[in-house]
N, C-alpha and C positions, 0 to 999 in steps of 0.2 A: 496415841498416834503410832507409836511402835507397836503394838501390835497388830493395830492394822496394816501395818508394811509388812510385817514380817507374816501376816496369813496371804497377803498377795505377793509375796515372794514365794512361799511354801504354793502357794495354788498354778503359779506358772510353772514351776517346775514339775509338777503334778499333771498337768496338763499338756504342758509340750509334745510328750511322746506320744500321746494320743491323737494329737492335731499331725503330727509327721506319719505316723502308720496310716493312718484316715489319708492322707494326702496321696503317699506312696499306694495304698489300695485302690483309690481313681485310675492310677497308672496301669493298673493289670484289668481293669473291668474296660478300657476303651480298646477296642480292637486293632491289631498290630497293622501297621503303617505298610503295605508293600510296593516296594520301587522295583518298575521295570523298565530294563535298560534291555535295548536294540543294539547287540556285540554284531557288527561286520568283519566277518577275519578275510582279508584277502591273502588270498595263497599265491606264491609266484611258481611256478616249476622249472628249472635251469635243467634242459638237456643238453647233454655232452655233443658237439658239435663234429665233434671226431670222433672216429672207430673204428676198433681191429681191423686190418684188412686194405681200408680204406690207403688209398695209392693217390699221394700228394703230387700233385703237378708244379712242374719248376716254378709257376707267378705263384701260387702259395708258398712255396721251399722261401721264396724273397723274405716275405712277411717276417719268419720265425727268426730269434733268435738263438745262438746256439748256448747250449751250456755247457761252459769246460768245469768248471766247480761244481759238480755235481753233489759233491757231498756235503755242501752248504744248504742245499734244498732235501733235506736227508732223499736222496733216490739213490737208488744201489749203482753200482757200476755197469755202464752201460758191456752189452759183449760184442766181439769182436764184428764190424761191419756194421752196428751201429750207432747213432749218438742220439743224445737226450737236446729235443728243441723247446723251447717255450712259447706257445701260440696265447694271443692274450694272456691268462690266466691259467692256464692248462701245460700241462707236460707231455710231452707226445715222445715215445721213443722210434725212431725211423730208421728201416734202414738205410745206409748211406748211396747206394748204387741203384736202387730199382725204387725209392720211395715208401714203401708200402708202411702203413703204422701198425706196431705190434705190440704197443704198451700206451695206455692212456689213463693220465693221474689229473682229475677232476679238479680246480681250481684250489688250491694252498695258499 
């Protein structure tokens, strides 16, 4: 009786690796599985609403806030005659007397 255990002990172990490569070679003979997926990228485009040159009239001048902390938004110091407003999201540098915008810093 032991040595019939002991040859079907020795024969499973004898056999295992043969039944797992057999098994694992099924795996390379079925051909590879390909999944296609439909990628939508929707793109958004933010153009700048403001622009050099561009001459702000007094009901938009209302809208803006002004910025005296300038240096808190790192923007350089504004020069003499004009100051740094904040339209939504935007920075506009204006002059202070005739409107006209001469610096514009796109949403921060």
């Amino acid at each position: 009786m032991k040595k019939i255990f002991a040859a079907l002990l020795s024969a499973s172990f004898l056999l295992t690796p043969m039944a797992v490569s057999q098994a694992s070679a099924d795996d390379f003979r079925r051909p590879p599985v390909v999944v296609q997926k439909r990628v939508i990228v929707e793109r958004t485009v933010v153009r700048p609403h403001w622009k050099k040159g561009y001459r702000v009239n007094a009901s938009e001048r209302r809208r803006f806030s002004n910025i005296n902390d300038y240096r808190r938004y790192r923007l350089a110091p504004p020069p003499r005659g004009y100051r740094w407003v904040r339209a939504d999201r935007d920075f506009l540098l204006i002059g202070i007397t005739n409107g006209v915008i001469s610096n514009v810093i796109v949403g921060r």
